[in-house]
N, C-alpha and C positions, 0 to 999 in steps of 0.2 A: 227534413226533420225540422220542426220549429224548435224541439228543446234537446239540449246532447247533454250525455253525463259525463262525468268521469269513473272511469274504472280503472281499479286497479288489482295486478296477479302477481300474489309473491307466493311466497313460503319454498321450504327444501326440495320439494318435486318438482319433477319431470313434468312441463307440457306449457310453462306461461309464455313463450313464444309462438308456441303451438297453438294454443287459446286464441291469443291476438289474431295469429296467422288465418284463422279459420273463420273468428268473426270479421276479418276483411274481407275473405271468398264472399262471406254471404254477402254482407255489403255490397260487393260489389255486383254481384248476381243480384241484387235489389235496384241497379241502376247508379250507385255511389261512389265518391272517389274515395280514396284513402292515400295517407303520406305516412310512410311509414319512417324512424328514422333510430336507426341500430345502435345504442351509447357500446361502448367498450370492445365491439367484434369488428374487424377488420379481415376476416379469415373467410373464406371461399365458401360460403352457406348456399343451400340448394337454393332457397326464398331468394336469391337476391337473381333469379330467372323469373321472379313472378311479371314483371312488367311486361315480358316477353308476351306471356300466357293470355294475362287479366289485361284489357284497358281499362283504363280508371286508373291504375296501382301505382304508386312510386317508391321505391328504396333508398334509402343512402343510410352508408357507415361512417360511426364516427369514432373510429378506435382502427390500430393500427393492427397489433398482436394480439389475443386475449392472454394478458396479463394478472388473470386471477390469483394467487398464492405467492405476489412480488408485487412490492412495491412500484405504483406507475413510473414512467419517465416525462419528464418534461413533455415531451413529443405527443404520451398517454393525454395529459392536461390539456395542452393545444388541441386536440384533436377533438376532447370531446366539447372544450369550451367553444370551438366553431360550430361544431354540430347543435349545441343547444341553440344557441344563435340561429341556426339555420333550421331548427326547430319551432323557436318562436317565429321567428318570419314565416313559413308554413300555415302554424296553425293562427295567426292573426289576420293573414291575407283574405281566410274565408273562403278558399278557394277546393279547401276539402271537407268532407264530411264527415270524415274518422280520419283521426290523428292518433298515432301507436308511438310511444315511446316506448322502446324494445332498451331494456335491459337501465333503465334510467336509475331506480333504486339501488342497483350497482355505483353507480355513476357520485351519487350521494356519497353511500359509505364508504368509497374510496376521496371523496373530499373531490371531486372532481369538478362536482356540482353542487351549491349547497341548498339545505332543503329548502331556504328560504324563499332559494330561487323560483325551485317548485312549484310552492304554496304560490309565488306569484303567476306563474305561468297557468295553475288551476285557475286562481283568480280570477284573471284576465281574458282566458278562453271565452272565443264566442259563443253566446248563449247555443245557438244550433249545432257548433260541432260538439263530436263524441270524442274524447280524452278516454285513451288507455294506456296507462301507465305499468310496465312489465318488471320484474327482477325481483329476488330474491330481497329480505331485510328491507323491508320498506318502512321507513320514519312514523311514528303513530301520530305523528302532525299529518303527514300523505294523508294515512290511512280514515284522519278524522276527516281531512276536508273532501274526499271522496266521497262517491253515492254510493256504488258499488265494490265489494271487495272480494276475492275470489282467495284461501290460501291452499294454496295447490302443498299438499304433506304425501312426500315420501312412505312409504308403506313395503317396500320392496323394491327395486334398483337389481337390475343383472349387472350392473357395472361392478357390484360387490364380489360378483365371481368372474370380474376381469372381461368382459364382454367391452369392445371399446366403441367409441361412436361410428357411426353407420352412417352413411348418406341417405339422402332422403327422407329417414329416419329420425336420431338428434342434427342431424347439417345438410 
């Protein structure tokens, strides 16, 4: 690719991991690497066997528990503050061609990362990689300095009738 965007997928439904997930597959069925790098989940997700599957692919979490509806722990903070770190060195290296921040607009609103940071890390992005930016409540700064934005909206949910997550499925 000589020019990569940024994308970004929020809103209350179901699938912006999935989204990401899927334009990785292609990607990488197009010949391309991707780094993907998980802010907040730390919990046993099916994707994190993609490397297994896909060449090209790379995972790492940067969260311990998912701590959503509690406030982080110190350990929360460290955790993701390493992984952005370990996200910018990724996507500045040059070394991949999609970069997925999986669940980073989380990462924001819980103060873990600030948007600031963001805006710099879009900034900064090498002109050819592709920046996808995932999670729920994304900053309308994100949302301005992106090219693409995707708001994934809730419309119906079986979890509402107690259906709980599934492998393979949502993990």
């Amino acid at each position: 690719m000589t020019k990569g965007y940024v994308q970004v997928y929020t809103g209350n439904g179901k699938g912006k991991t999935t989204a990401a997930l899927g334009l990785a597959l292609r990607s990488i069925c197009a010949g391309k690497t991707v780094y993907m790098g998980q802010f907040i989940k730390g919990m046993a997700y099916s994707e994190l066997k993609t490397p297994e599957l896909l060449p090209g692919f790379e995972i790492h979490q940067f969260g311990r528990d998912c701590f959503i509806e509690k406030d982080p722990a110190p350990e929360d903070i460290e955790c993701a503050r390493e992984g952005f770190k370990q996200l910018q060195e990724a996507l500045s290296r040059g070394n991949y061609d999609i970069v997925i921040a999986d669940e980073l607009n989380i990462a924001t609103l819980y103060k873990l990362i600030s948007v600031e940071e963001v805006l710099e890390l879009i900034e900064n992005k090498p002109a050819q990689v592709e920046l996808i930016i995932t999670g729920r409540y994304a900053d309308e700064r994100v949302i301005e300095a992106a090219d693409l934005v995707t708001e994934m909206q809730e419309v119906k949910h079986y979890y509402r009738i107690g259906v709980e997550a599934r492998e393979g499925i949502e993990f």
